[in-house]
Backbone bond lengths (Angstrom), bond angles and torsions (degrees), N, CA, C in turn:
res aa  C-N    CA-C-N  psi(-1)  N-CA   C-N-CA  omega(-1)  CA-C   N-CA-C  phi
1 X - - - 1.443 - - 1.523 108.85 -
2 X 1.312 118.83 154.98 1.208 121.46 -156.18 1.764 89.39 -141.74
3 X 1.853 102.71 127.30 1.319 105.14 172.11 1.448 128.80 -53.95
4 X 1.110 121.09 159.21 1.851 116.63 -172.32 1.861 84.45 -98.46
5 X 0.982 147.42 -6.90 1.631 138.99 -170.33 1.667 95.36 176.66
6 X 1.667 81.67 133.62 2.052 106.22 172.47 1.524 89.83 -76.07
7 X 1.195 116.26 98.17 1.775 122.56 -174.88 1.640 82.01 -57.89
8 X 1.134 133.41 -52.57 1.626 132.91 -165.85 1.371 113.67 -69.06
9 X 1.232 135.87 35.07 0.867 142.07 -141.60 1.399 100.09 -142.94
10 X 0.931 125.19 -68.48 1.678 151.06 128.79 1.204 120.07 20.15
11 X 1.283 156.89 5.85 1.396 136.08 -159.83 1.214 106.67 -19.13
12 X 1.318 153.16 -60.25 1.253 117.18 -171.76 1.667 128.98 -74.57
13 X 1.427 109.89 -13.06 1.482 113.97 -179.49 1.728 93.42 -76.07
14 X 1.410 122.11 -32.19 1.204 110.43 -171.58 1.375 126.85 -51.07
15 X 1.790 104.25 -57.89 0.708 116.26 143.02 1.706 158.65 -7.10
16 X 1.450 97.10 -55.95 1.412 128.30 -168.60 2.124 90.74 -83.92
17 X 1.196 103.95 -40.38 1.531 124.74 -166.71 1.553 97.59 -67.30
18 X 1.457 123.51 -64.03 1.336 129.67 -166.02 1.539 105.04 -67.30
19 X 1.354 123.37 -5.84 1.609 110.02 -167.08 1.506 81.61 -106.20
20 X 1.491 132.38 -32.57 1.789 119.22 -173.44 1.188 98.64 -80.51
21 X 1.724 132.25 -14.99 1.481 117.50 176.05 1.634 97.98 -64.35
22 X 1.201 116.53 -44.29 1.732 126.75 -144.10 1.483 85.22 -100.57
23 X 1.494 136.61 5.01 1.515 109.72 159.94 1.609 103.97 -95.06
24 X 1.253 120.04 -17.15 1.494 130.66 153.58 1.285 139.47 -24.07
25 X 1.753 98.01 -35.65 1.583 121.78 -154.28 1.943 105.21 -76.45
26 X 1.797 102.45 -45.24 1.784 112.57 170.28 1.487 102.46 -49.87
27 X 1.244 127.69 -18.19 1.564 101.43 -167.46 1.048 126.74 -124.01
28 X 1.543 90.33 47.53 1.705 110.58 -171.34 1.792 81.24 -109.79
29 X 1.525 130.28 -36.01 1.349 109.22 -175.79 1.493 129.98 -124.11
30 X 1.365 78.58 41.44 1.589 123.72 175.55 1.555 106.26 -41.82
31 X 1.332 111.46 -45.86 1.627 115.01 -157.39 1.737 126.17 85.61
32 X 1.697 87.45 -15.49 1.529 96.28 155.96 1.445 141.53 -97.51
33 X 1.720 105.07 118.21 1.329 107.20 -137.55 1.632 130.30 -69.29
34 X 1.708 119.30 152.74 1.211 108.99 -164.17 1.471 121.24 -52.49
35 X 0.857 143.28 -27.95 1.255 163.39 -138.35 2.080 100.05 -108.02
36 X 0.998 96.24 -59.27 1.541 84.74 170.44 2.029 117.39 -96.94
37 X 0.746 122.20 14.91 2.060 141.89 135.38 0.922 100.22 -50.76
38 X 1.586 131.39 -87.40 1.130 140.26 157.37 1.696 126.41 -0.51
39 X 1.074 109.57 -73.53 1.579 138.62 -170.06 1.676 100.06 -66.43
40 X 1.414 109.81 -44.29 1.730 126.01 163.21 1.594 108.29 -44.84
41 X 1.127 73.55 -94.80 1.596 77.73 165.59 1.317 132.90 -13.15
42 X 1.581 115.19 -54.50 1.370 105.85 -150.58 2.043 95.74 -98.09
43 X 1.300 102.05 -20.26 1.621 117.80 -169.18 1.651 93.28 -55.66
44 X 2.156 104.90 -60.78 1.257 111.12 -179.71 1.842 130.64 -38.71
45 X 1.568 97.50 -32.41 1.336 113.48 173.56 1.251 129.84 -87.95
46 X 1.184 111.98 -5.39 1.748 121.21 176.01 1.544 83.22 -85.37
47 X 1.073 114.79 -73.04 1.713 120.08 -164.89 1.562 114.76 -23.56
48 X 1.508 99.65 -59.19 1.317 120.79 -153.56 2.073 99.47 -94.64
49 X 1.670 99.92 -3.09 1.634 85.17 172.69 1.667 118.04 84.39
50 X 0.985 115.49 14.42 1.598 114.13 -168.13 1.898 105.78 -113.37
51 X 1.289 106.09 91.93 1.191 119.75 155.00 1.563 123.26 -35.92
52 X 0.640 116.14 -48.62 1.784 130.75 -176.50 1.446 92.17 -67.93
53 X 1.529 116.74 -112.19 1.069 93.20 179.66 1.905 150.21 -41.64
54 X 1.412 110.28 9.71 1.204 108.55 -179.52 1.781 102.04 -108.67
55 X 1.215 110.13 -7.84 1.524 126.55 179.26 1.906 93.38 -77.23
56 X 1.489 111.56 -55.44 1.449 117.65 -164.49 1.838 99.33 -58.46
57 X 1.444 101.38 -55.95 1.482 108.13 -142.78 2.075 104.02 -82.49
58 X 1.311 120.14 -9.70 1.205 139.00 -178.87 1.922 89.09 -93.26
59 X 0.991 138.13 -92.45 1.406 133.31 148.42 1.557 116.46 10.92
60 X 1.036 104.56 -59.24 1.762 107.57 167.87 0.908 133.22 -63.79
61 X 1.684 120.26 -41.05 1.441 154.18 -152.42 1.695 87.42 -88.81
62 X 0.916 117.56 -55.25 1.274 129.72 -178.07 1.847 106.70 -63.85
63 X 1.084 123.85 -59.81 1.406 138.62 176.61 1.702 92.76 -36.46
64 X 1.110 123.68 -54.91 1.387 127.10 -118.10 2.189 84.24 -126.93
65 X 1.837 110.52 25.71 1.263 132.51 175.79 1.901 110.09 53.88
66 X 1.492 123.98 37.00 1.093 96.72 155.18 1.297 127.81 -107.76
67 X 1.177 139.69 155.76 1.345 146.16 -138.68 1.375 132.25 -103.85
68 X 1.245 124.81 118.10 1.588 124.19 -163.56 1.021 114.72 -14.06
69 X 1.193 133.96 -78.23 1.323 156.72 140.94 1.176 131.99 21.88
70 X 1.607 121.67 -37.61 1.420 151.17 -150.39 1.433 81.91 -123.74
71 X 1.473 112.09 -71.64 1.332 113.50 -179.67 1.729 127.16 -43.81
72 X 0.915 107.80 -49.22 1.695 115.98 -171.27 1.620 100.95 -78.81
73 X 1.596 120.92 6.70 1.485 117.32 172.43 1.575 102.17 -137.13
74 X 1.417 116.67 40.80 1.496 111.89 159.51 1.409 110.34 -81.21
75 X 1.548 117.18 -39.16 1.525 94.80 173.54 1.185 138.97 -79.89
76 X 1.405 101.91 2.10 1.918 114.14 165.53 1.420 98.84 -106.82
77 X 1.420 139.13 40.39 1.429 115.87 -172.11 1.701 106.55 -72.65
78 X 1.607 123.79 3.63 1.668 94.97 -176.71 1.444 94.67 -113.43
79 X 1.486 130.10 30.34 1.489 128.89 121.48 1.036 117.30 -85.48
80 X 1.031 150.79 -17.12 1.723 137.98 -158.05 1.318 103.60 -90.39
81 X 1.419 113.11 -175.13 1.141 116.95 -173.05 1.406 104.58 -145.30
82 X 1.191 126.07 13.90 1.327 135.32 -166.02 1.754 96.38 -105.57
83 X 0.955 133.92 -3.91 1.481 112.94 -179.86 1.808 100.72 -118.64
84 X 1.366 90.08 157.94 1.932 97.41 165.49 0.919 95.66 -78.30
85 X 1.758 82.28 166.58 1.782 108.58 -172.79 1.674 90.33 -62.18
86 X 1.483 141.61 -69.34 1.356 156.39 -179.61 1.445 91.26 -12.49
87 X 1.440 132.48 -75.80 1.350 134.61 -179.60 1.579 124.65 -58.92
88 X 1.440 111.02 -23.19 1.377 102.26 162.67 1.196 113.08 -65.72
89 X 1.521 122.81 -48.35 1.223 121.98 -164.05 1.877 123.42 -69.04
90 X 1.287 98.97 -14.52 1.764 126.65 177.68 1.644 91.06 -73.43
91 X 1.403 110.25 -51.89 1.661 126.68 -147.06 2.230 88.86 -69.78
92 X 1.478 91.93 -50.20 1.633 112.00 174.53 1.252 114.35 -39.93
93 X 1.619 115.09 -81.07 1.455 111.20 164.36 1.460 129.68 -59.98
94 X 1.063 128.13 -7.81 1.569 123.54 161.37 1.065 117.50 -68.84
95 X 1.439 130.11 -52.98 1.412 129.46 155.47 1.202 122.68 -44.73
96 X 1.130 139.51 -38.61 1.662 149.08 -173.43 1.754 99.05 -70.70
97 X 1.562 104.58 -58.69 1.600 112.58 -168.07 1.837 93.96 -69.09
98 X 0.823 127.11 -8.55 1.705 121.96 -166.00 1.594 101.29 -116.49
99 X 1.238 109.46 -12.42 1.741 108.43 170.56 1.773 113.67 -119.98
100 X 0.890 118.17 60.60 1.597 122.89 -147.09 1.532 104.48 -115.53
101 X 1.324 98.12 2.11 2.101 109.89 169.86 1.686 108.32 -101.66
102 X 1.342 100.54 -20.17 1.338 108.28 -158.85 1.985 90.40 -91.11
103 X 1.143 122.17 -23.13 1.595 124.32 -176.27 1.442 106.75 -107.92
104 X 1.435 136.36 106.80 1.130 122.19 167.57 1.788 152.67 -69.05
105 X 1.775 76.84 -3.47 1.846 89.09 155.82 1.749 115.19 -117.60
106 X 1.270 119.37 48.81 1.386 110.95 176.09 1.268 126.52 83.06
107 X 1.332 112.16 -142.70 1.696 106.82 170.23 1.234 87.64 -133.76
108 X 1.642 101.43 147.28 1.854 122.64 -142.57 1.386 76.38 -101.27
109 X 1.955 92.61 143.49 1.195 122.31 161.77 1.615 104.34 -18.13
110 X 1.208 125.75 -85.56 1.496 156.27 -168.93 1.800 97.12 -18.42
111 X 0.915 75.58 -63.32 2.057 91.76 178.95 1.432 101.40 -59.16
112 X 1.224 127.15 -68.27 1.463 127.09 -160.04 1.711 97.99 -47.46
113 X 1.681 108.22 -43.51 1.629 106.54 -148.77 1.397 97.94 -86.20
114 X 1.539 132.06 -33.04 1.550 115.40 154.54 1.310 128.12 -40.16
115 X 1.463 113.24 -38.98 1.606 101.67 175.97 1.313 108.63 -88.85
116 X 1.182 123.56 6.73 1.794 111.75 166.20 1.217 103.67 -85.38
117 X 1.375 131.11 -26.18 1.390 127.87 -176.32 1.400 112.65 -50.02
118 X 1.645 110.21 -31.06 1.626 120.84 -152.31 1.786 87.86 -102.20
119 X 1.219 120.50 -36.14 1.689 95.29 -139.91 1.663 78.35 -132.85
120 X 1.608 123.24 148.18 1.175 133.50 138.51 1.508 122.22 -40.63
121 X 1.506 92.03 153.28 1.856 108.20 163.63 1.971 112.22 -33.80
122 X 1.144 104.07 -65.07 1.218 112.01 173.11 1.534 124.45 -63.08
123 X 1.616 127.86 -10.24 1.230 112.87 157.91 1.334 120.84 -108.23
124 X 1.403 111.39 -5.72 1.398 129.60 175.84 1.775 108.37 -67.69
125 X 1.548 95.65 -35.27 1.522 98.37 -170.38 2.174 107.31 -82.41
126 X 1.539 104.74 -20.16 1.252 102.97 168.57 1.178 121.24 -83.25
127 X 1.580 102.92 -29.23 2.006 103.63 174.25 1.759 114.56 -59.12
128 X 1.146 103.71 -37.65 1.374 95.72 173.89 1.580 142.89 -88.77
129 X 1.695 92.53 -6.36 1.946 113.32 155.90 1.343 86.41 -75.68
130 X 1.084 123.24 -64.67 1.657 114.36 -165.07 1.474 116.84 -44.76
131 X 1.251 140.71 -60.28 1.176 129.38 147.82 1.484 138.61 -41.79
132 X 0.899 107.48 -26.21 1.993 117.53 176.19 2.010 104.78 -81.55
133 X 1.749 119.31 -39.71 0.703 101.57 144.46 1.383 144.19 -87.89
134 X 1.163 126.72 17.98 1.739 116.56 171.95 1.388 91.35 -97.95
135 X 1.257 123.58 -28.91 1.350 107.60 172.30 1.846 135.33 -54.36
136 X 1.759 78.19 -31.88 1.511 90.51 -176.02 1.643 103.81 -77.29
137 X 1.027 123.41 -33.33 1.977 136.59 -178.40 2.064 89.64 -63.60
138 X 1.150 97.55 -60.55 1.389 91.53 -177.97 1.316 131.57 -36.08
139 X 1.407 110.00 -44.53 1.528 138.69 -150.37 1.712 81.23 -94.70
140 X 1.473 119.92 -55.27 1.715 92.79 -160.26 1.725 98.90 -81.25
141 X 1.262 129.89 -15.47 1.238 126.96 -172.10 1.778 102.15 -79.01
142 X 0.990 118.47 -18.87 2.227 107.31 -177.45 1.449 87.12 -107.26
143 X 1.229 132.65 -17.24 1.607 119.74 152.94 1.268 135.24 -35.35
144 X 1.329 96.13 -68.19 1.671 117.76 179.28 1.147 115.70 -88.39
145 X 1.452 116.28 2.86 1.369 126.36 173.74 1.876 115.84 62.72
146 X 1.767 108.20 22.37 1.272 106.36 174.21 1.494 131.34 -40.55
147 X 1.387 118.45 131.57 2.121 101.82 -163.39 1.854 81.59 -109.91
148 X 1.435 94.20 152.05 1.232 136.03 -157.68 1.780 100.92 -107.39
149 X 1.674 115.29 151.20 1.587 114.84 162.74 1.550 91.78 126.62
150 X 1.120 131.60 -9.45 1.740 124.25 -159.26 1.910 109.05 -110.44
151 X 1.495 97.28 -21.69 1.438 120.91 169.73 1.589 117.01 -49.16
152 X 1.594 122.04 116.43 1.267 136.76 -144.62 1.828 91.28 -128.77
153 X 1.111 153.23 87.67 1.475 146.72 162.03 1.138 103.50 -15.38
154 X 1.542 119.81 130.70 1.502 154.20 -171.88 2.061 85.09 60.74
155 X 0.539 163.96 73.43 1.114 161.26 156.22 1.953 109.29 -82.70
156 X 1.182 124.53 132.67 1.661 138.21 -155.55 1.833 82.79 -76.39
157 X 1.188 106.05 128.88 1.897 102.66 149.18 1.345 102.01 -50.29
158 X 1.289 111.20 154.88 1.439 119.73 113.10 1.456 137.58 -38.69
159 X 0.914 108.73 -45.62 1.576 123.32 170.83 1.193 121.15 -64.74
160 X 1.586 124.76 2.12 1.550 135.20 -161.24 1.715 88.07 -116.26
């Protein structure tokens, strides 16, 4: 597959790109843990179809020791049995915040207040940049039709 636009190409997408990498940067010491970022991440990208990022963030997940296993059942995580309750409830609202056309009142009370059970003010407030941006990576990457498979863990942006 062949991209529809060198997004890097762009001065202004570049641009636009390096400030959602660098709003990224707070929620590394979030307190919300690597391992379910990760798991965010990758749920948001099954949903939403984005090869690229599901090439990067599975690649990482892995880098960073989580286990086939875990991995190859994020998109069934409310059969599995391999995640905490804490990560279902991350796994819960990621799906909810990433399908939010498809529900016409938002994401239900019910959802929000399970994941308060798990995570503070302060990781609650990164789980949900964290989802708004993979959404946004998602959205410009099945746009431009970016192709996926070349993604190396710790790998340099372009944008760096």
């Amino acid at each position: 597959m062949e991209p529809r636009l060198n997004i890097f190409a762009s001065q202004s997408a570049v641009g636009f790109l390096k400030r959602l990498v660098a709003a990224h940067q707070p929620l590394t010491g979030s307190g919300l843990p690597v391992a379910t970022q990760e798991l965010v991440k990758i749920r948001a990208s099954q949903i939403n179809g984005c090869s690229g990022c599901l090439d990067m963030h599975v690649k990482e997940a892995v880098a960073a020791g989580e286990t086939p296993v875990r991995l190859s059942l994020v998109a069934a995580w409310r059969e599995a049995k391999v995640f905490t309750e804490a990560e279902r409830a991350a796994l819960e609202l990621a799906e909810e915040g990433t399908r939010l056309a498809d529900a016409a009142t938002g994401v239900p009370d019910e959802v929000w207040e399970r994941a308060a059970k798990h995570y503070d003010e302060e990781q609650l407030g990164a789980l949900v940049c964290l989802i708004a941006g993979i959404n946004a990576f998602n959205r410009l990457n099945v746009m431009t039709r970016q192709p996926a498979g070349d993604y190396q863990p710790g790998m340099k942006s372009p944008l760096e």
